[in-house]
N, C-alpha and C positions, 0 to 999 in steps of 0.2 A: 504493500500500500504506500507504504515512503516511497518507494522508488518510480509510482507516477503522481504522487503530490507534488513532488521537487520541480520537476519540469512544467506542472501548472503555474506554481509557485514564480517561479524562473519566467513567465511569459507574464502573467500577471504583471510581473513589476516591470519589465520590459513594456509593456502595454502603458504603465503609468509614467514612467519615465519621456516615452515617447510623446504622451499626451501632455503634458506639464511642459515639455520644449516647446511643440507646438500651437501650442494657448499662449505660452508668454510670446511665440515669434509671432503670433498674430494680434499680441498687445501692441508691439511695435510699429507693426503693419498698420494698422487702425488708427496712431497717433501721428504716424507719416499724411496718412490718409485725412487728415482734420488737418493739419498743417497747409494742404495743400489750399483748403478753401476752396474746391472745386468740390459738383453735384456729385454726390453717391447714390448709385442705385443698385439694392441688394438681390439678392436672386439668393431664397433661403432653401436651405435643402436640396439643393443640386450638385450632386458630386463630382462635374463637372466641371472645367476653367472657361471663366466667366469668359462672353462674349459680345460685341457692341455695344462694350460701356458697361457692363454691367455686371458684379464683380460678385464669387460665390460662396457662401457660408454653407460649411458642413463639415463631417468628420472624418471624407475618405484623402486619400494621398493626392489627388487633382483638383480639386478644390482654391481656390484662390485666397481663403480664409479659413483655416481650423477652429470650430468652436462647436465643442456640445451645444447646442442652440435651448436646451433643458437649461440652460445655465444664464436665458435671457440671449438680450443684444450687447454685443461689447462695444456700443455705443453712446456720446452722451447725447442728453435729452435734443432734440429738435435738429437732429444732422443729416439725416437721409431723406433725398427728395423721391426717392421711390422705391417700392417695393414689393417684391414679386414671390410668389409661394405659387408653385405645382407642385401636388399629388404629397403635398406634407402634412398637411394635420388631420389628416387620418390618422395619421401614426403618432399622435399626440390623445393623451387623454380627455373627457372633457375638461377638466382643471386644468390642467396642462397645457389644451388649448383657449382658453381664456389667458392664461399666465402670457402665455406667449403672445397673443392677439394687444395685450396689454402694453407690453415692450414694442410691439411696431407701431401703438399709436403714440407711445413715448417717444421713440425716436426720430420721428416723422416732423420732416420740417410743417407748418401753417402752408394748409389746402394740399401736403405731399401725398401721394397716391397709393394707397395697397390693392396688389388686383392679385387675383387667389382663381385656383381652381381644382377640384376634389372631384372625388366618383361622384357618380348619380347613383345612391342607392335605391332608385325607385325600377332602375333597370333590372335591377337582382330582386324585387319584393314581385315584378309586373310579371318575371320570366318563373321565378314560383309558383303564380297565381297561376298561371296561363301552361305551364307544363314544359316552358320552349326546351329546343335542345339545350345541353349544359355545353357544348364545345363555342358555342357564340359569347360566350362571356367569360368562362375558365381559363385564363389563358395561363397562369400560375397554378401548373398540374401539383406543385406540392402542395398546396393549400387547400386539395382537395381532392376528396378520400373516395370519390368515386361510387358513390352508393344511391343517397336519394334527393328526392326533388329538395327537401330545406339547406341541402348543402349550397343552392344557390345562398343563402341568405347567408349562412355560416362561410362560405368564401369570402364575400364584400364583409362582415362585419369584423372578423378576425383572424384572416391573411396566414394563416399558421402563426398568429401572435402579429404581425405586424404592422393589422391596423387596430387601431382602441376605438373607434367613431364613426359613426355613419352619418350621413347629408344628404339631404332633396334640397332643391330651390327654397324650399320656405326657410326650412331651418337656417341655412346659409345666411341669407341675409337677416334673419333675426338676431343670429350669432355676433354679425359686422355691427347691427344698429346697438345693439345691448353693449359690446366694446365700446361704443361711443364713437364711431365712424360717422363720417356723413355721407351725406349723398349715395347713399348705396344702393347699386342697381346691378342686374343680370349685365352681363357683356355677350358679343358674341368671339366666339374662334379669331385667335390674333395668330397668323400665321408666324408673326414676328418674336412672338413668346410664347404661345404653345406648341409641344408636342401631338406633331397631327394625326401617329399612331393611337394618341390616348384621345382622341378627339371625340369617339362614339360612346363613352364611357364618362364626359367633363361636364360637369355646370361650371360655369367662369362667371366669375361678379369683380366689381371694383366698386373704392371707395374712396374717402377724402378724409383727413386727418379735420 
């Protein structure tokens, strides 16, 4: 039993060490970044390297900013003129995503922009109800055990653990106004920032600090 505890042990702390360099090299990054006095537009949860202008928070290796995003914005108050979330708060709790929705109207400069887009769960409750095939919508075969019709619903609501939340249109923008956003309203497909793979599957809203 020692002898595969050590090696968890041994990665663990490799894992912390790793993550504590880069959180403080992206404290850096961030005060460079406010120095410059130039508009910041976030792109949260994309494990990607940001692209046209618009710079990425998250915790994998291509990322443009390292930050557990559970840990807030390592932002101060009224700095980012924009801000963009695909397919992330699902994967937030509902407190979690309150906590979080909290910090981007924090940090959001007067009238800056959050524009968001999440699953339609009404797709996964409509294709229950109605019997559809499960291969139109399954497309994360591990998340689902292959059996019966309510695994539609158990798909979209918890991912094999990786989503905590589900959203229709109503909820969505109840969620935005109750943060205390303004002006919130459905959007359509922005080919310029959303993923057009995830297009059949999106409700997209924006709103105004």
């Amino acid at each position: 039993m020692e002898d595969i505890r050590l090696p968890r042990l041994m990665l663990n702390s490799i894992r912390g060490v790793y993550s504590f360099y880069k959180h403080q090299e992206a404290k850096i990054r961030i005060r460079n970044l406010i120095k410059a006095k130039q508009e910041i537009w976030l792109d949260v949860g994309n494990g990607d390297t940001g692209k046209d202008g618009w710079i990425t928070v998250d915790i994998t290796k291509n990322c443009d900013i390292f930050w557990d995003l559970r840990r807030g914005l390592p932002f101060p108050d009224e700095s980012i003129s924009k801000i963009y979330s695909s397919h992330f708060l699902e994967h937030l709790s509902f407190r979690g995503g309150q906590r979080f929705l909290e910090e981007c109207l924090r940090v959001l400069v007067h009238s800056g922009t959050f524009s968001i887009c999440v699953p339609d769960a009404r797709l996964y409750i409509e294709a229950y109800l109605k019997g559809s095939p499960l291969d139109d919508f399954c497309k994360y075969r591990p998340a689902y055990n292959n059996t019966t019709k309510i695994d539609y619903v158990n798909y979209m609501a918890y991912m094999d653990g990786h989503h905590n939340y589900m959203f229709d249109e109503e909820n969505l923008l109840f969620i935005l106004k109750s943060a205390g956003f303004r002006n919130v309203h459905v959007r359509q497909f922005n080919p310029d920032l959303d993923i057009k793979q995830r297009d059949y599957e999106s409700i997209y809203a924006e709103a105004e600090k």
